[in-house]
C-alpha positions in Angstrom: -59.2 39.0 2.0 -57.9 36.9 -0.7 -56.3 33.2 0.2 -52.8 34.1 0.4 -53.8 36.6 2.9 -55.4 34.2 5.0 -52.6 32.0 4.5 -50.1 34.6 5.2 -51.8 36.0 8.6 -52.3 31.8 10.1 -48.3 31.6 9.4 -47.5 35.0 11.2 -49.6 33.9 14.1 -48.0 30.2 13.9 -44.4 32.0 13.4 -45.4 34.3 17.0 -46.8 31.4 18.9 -43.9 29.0 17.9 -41.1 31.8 18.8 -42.8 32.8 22.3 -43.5 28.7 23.5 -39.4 28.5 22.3 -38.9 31.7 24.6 -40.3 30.3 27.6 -39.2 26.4 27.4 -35.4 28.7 27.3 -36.4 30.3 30.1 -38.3 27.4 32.2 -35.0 25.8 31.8 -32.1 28.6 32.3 -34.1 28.8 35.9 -34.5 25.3 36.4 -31.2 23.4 35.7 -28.9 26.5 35.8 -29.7 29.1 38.3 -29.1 27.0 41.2 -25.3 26.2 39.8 -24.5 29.7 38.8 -25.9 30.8 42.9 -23.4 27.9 44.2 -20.3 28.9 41.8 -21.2 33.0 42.9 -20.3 31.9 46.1 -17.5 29.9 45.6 -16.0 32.4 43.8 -17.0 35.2 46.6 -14.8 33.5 49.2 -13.7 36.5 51.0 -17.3 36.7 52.4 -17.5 35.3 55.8 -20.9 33.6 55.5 -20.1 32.3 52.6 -16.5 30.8 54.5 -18.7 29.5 56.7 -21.1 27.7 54.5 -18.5 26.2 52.5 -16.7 24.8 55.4 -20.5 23.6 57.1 -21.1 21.9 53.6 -17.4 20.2 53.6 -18.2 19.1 57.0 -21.6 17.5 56.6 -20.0 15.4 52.7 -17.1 14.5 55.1 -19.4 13.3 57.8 -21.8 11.3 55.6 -19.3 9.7 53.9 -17.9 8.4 57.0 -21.1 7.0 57.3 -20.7 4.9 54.4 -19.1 1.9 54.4 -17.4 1.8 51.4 -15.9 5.8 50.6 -14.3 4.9 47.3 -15.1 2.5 44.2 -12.6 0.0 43.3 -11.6 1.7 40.2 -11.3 5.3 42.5 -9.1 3.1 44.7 -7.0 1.1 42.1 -6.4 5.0 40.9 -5.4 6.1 44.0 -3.1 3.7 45.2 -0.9 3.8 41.5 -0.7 7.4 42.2 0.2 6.7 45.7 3.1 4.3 44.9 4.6 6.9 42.1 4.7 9.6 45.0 6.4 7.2 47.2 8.8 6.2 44.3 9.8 9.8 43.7 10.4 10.8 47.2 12.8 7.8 47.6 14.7 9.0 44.5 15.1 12.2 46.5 16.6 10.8 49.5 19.5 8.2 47.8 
């Protein structure tokens, strides 16, 4: 084998073992960081499903009950937010009654 045969084959094997490693950090991710998002938005998008109903409303109860565990359930900024809105509402709806 001449040199640039050598040379050739070590790239080819380099090329493979570089494209295969890039293949399976994809994968090793795709199943790590995404699967379990795309399973929760499948069934929030398969609502008519009674088990899934009822895991939806069992997961809004228990964020609703630990957060009334909290003392604190909003941030000041959440709260300076949702007062302003709050006071346009009100402001609009006494428009509608004068």
């Amino acid at each position: 084998m001449s040199k640039n045969q050598k040379n050739l084959k070590i790239f080819f094997i380099k090329l493979i073992s570089i494209t295969f490693s890039i293949i399976i950090i994809i994968n090793a991710t795709y199943n790590l960081i995404l699967a379990d998002k795309i399973e929760n938005l499948n069934k929030l998008l398969q609502l008519n499903k009674k088990e899934n109903i009822d895991t939806i409303k069992n997961k809004i109860r228990s964020e609703i009950q630990s957060g009334l565990e909290k003392d604190n359930l909003l941030s000041e900024q959440d709260k300076i937010l949702i007062y302003k809105f709050y006071r346009k509402i009100k402001k609009e709806f006494d428009e509608i009654e004068k």
